[in-house]
Each structure stands twice: as structure tokens, then as C-alpha cells.
N, C-alpha and C positions, 0 to 999 in steps of 0.2 A: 512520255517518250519524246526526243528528238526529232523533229520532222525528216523524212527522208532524203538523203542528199541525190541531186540534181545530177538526171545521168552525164554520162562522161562524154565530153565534145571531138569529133571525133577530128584528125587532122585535115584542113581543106587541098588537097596536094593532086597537078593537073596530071590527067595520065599521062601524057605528052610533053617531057621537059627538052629544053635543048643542053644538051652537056657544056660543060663550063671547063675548062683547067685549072689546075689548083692557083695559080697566079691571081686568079678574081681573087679568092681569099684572100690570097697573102697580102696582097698592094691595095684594094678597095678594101676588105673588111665589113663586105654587104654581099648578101647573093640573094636574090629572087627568082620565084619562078623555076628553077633551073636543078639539073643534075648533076652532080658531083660524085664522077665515080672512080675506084682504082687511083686517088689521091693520097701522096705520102707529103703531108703533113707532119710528120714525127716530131715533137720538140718544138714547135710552133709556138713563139710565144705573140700575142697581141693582146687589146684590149678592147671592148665593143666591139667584138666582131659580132654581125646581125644577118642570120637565116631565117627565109621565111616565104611559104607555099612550094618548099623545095625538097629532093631527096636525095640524102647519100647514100651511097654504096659504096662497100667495102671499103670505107677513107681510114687512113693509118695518121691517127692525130694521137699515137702512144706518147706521155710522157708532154703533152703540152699546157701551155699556159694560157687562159682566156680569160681572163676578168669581166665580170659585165655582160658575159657572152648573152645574148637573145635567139630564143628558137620558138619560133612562134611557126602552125599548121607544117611541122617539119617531120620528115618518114628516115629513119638512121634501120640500114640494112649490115649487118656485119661488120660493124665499125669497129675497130681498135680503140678504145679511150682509157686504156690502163694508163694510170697516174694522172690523167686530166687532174688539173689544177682552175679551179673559177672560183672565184666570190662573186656573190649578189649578182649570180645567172637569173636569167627571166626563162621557162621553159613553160610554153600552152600550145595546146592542143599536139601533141606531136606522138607517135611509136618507134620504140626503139627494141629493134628484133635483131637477137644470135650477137649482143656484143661484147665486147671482155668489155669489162670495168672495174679488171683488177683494180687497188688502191686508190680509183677514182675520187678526189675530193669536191663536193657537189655545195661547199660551207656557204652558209647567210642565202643558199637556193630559191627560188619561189617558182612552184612548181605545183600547175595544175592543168588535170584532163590527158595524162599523160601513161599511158601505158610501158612499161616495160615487161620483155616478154623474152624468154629461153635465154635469158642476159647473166654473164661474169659478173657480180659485184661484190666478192669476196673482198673484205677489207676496206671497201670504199666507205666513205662520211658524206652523210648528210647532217652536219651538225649545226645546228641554231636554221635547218632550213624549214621554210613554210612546205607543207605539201598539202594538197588537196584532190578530191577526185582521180587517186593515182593507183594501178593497180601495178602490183609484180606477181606475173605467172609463169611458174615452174624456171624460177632462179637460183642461183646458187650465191646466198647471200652470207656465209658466216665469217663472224668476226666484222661484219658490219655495223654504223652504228650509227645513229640517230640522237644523240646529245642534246638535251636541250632543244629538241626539234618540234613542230607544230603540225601532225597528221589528225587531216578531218577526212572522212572516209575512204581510207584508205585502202585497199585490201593485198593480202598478200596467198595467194591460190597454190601449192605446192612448190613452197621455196623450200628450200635449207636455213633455214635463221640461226642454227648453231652458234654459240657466242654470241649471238645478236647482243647490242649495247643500246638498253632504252633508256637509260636514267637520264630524268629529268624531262623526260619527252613528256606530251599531252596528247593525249589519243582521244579524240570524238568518234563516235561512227564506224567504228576500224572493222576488219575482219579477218579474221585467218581461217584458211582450210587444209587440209592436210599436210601443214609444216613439221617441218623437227624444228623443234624449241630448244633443242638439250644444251646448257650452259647457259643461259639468256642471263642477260641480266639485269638488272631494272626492273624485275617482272611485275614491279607494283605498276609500273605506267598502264599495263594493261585492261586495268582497271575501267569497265564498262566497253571494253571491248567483246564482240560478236565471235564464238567457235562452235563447229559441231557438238556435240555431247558427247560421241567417241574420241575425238580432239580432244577435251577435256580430260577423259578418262588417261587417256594414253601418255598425258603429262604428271600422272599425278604425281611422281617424283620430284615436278619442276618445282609445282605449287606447295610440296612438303619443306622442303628444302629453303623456299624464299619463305615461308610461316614460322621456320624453326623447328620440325616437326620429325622428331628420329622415329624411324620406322621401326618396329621389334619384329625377330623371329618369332616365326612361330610357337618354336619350344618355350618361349619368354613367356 
């Protein structure tokens, strides 16, 4: 067996920040230390923008562009990041609680120690991204999809994965617990992935169906 993967780091972030206004963003393109809250960001496009020991709150960055972006020990409470647009983000140690991320594109990501939790991320891609040590609990992910993507223990704790898209993904370590699976697709990626035994049970549809496997009536 695999050796255990290395628990998850948790973000370093001071209880104590001094608030910022979104103009740090927009003009430096660095924030430290500091709070970011009630920030409309909308449509924001930049490059190398770099967060880090910091929190936002409630920031409206729907529909922006950040390439490069870096979040390192960062705490995201309520954020808007539907349609976020980044390539080759750097994202450690950081949680992200209660945010949409509708259609969110997360591509060429690298990404680890990073919790998402009661989070939107219907539709959004993590495609060709690295993940590691990253957990999603109790999300609403379908139609989401991981491409070509590289998760080493991952886990995913009572999401929606509905339509989930794994093809071509590689899974070390993974885990699911009481997801809906129904439509997934890729489901061979799953392969040495970690599930309850009722989890198991409760898909055997999925695994009929991705084996080729017609079901007969009874009367049959």
C-alpha cells in the first residue's frame, strides 16, 4: 500500500488584519497580512496578482481574469468567483468557505493543503491542474471537471459530483464519501480510489454501466 499522505497545512492567517481597499489590488497587485472585505472586483483582469497571510470577505471578483495568480496561507469567506479565469495559479495552504464558483476555470492550477468547503463549483475546470492534499466538503460540483488533472489525496466528503468529468485524470490516495456519482464520467480514473462499502453499493448502476453491463428484470 501507498504510504499515508501528509496531513493538510493549515492556512497561517493573523486574527488581527488591518483592512485594505480594493485599489491595493488593483494598482500593486500584492496584499499581505491584510483584509479584504465587501470588494467589487467584478471583471478584474490582471496578472500575478500575489495574496498571502491574508482574508477576504465577501469580495465580488465574478467574471475576472488573473493569470499566475498566487494565494498562499489565504482564508476566502463568501467570495463571488463565478467565471474566474487563471492559468498556472499557485494556491497553499489556504480555505475557501460558502463561495460560488460557478464556471470557475482553475486550468494548469497547483494546488495544495487547500480546503474547500459548502462552495458553488458547478461547471468549473480544474483541467491539466496538479492537486494535492485538498479536500471538498459538502459542495455542489456537477458537471465539473478535472481533465487530464493530477489528484494525490484528495478527498471529496458529501459533494454532488453529478456529471463529474474524470477522463484522463490520475488519482492516488483519493477518497469519496457520501457523493452522488450519477452520470460521472471517466469512472475508470477511479481506479484505486478509497469509498464506504454502502458508497459502493449505492453506485452500482454507475459501475454497470461504465463495465457494459445490462441489467435484467427479474421476470428475465
Amino acid at each position: 500500500m501507498p504510504p499515508a499522505a501528509k496531513p493538510l497545512r493549515a492556512p497561517q492567517v493573523d486574527e488581527e488584519l488591518e483592512p485594505v481597499p480594493a485599489t491595493v489590488v488593483e494598482h500593486d497587485a500584492r496584499l499581505r497580512s491584510a483584509l479584504l472585505a465587501g470588494a467589487d472586483l467584478a471583471g478584474h483582469h490582471a496578472g500575478g496578482v500575489s495574496i498571502a497571510g491574508s482574508r477576504l470577505e465577501d469580495v465580488d471578483l465574478a467574471g475576472a481574469t488573473l493569470d499566475e495568480l498566487s494565494l498562499v496561507d489565504v482564508v476566502l469567506e463568501r467570495c463571488n468567483l463565478a467565471n474566474v479565469r487563471t492559468r498556472r495559479a499557485r494556491i497553499r495552504a489556504a480555505e475557501v468557505a460558502g463561495a460560488r464558483m460557478t464556471g470557475a476555470a482553475l486550468t494548469e492550477a497547483d494546488i495544495a493543503d487547500v480546503t474547500f468547503r459548502g462552495c458553488r463549483l458547478d461547471l468549473a475546470s480544474f483541467a491539466a491542474a496538479k492537486l494535492e492534499r485538498v479536500t471538498f466538503e459538502d459542495c455542489l460540483m456537477m458537471q465539473a471537471d478535472f481533465l487530464e488533472a493530477s489528484l494525490t489525496a484528495v478527498r471529496f466528503h458529501g459533494c454532488d459530483l453529478s456529471k463529474l468529468d474524470l477522463r484522463g485524470a490520475r488519482l492516488v490516495q483519493c477518497e469519496l464519501r457520501d457523493c452522488t456519482l450519477d452520470g460521472m464520467e471517466g469512472v475508470e480514473s477511479l481506479r484505486g480510489s478509497a469509498m464506504p462499502w454502502a458508497d459502493v453499493l449505492g453506485s452500482a448502476a454507475l459501475w454497470a454501466s461504465a463495465l457494459g453491463i445490462s441489467v435484467l428484470d427479474a421476470e428475465e
